[in-house]
N, C-alpha and C positions, 0 to 999 in steps of 0.2 A: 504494500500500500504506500503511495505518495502522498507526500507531503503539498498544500493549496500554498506559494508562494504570493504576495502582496507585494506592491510595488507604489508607492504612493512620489510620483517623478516631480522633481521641481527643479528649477532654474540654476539652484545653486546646491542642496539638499535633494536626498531622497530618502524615504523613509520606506524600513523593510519590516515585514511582517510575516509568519510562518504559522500555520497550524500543527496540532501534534500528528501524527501518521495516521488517526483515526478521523483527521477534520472534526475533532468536538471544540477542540478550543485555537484561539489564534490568540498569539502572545507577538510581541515585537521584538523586532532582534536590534537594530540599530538604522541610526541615523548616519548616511556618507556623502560626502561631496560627491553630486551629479557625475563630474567625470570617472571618477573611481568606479560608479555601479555597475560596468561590464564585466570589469575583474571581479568584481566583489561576488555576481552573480554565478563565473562559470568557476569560479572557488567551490562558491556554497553545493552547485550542483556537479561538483567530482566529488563529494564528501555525504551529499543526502538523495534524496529519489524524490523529485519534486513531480507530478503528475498535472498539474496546471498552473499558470501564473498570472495573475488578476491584477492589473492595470490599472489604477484610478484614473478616470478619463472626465477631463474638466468641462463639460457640457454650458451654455448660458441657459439663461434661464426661459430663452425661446426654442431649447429643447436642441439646437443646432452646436456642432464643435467650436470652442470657443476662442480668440488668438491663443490660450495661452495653446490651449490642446492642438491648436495647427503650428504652430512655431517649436514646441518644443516634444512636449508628447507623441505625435505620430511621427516623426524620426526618432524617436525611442523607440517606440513600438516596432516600426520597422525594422530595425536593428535587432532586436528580439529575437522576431522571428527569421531573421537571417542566419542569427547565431544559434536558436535553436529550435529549430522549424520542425522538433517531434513532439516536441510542445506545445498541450495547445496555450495561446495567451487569449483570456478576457479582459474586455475592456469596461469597467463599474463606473457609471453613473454616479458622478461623485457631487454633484448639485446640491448645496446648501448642508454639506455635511460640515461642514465649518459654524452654520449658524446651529446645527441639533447639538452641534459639543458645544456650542457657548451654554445653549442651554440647557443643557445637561448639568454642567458644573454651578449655576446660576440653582 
């Protein structure tokens, strides 16, 4: 059984996240500077058995891909699946999950 890899891509940062081999829980493993996350990736997966990896994909709020998600996210993605195209990668609707954790903590 694999492991569901998270991928949360940003400009400068990206944040990693992993479930346990059963997908019951997802804990985070660490924060790395954007260019680092190839290496960091084909590390983690010569050492674990990851079976999909899930994309935070920055949508506006007209439902449409949004600059950040065309400038930076789909040449990430793409690169992905270049480097590992048995893979599959999902792409999560990540809309307003910024404001559910403000209020969350609120």
């Amino acid at each position: 059984m694999g492991r569901i890899l998270s991928i949360d891509y940003g400009r400068k940062r990206t944040g990693l996240a992993v479930t346990d081999p059963l997908k019951i829980i997802a804990t985070g493993l660490t924060t790395i500077p954007s260019h680092q996350v190839m290496d960091w990736i084909r590390a983690y997966l010569s050492r674990e058995t990851v079976e999909t990896i899930v994309v935070g994909y920055p949508l506006g709020t007209d439902g449409l891909s949004s600059e950040t998600a065309r400038i930076y996210v789909d040449p990430f993605v793409n690169t992905l699946r270049k480097a590992f195209p048995s893979i599959p990668i999902v792409l999560e609707d990540e809309r307003y999950t910024s404001k559910i954790a403000f209020q969350t903590m609120i």
